[in-house]
N, C-alpha and C positions, 0 to 999 in steps of 0.2 A: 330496685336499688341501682341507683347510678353509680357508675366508676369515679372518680375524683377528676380524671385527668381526660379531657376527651383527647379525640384521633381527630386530623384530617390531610385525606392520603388523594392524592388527582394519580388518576390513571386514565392514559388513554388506551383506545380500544386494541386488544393483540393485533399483530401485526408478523406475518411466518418472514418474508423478504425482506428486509431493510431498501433494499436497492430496487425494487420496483414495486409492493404493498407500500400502500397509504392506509394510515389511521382514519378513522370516521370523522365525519366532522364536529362533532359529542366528547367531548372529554369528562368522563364520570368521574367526579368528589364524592368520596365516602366520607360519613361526617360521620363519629361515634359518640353519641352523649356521653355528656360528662358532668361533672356538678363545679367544675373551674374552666371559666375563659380560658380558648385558646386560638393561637393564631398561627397562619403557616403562608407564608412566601413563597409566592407560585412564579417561577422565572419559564421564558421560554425564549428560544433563538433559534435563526435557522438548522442549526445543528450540522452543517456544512461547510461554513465559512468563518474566517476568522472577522465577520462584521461585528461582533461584539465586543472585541478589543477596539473600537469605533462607538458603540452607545446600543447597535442595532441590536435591540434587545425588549424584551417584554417583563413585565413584574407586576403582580398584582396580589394585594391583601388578601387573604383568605378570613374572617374573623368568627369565632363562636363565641356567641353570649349567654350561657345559660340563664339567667337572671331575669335579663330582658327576651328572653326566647327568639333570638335572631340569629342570622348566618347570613355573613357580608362578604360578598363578593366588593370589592374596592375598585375605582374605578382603575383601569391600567395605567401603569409607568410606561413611558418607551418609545422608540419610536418604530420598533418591529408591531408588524400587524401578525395575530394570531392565526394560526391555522385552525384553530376551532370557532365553531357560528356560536354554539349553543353548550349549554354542561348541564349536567344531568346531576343531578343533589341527591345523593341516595344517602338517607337518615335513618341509623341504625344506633338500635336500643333507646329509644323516644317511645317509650310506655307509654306515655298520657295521651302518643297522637295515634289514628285508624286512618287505616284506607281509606278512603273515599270524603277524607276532611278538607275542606276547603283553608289554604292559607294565604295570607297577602303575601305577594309580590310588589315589590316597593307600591302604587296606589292602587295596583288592581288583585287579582286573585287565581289561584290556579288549586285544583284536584290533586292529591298526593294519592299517589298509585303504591299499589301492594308487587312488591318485588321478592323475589326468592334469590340473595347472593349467594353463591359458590365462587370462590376462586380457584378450585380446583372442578376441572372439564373432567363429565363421564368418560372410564376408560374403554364402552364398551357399551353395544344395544343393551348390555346385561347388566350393566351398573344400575342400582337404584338410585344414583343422582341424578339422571340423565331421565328417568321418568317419575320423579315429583310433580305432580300437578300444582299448582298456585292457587291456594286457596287461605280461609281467615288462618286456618291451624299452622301451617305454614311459615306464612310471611314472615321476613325475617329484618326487611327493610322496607321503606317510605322514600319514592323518589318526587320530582319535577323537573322538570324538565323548564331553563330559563335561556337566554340571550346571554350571549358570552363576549359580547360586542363591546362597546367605548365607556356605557355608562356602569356607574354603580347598582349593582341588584342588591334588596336585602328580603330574604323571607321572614317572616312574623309569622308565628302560631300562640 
């Protein structure tokens, strides 16, 4: 059973230092089915300077189609160049799709890999989050891994 309302939350990767850790270059979308379109405004700036009182600034459509079974990455606004290469689509609660399914990326195609998400880190070699193994019983999300670059991405399943 789907939820009505899907999620889509960008996070990039932890980060302990602000002032000298760098984020990966991967910024993961969790996309959570839902049974209603939905869209989310992904803004980015240097976060240092005040250049975006100036335009220096990134924006990009985030889009879920239930209906049409896609998720739009929109081409970027802006004239800021992003700090991420690539994003990571982790699709969670998408019953109908398996690991190891093949889905179109705009004309060609990529593997949707089996992911175990935690947002919460084992506190300890003794936590049992910290040794789940990845496997069918498991999985809890579907990622791939696309190009985060100029153009528009759309995946199809």
């Amino acid at each position: 059973c789907a939820l009505p309302i899907c999620a889509i939350i960008p996070m990039q990767s932890a980060v302990q230092n602000l002032s000298k850790d760098k984020p990966s270059d991967t910024l993961n979308v969790y996309v959570y089915a839902g049974s209603q379109p939905n869209e989310f405004v992904y803004y980015e700036d240097d976060g240092a300077t005040y250049e975006y009182q100036q335009g220096t600034s990134l924006k990009r459509r985030m889009v879920y189609d239930p209906a049409a079974r896609t998720f739009t990455l929109a081409k970027p606004e802006g004239t800021y160049t992003s700090k991420f290469k690539a994003a990571k689509i982790m699709m969670i609660g998408f019953s109908s799709l398996k690991a190891g399914t093949n889905v179109q990326v705009n004309s060609g195609s990529a593997e949707l890999q089996g992911e175990r998400v935690n947002f919460l880190q084992p506190i300890s070699n003794f936590d049992p989050i910290g040794k789940v193994q990845i496997n069918d019983a498991n999985v809890n999300a579907l990622s791939v891994v696309v190009p985060f670059g100029s153009q528009e991405i759309t995946l199809r399943w």
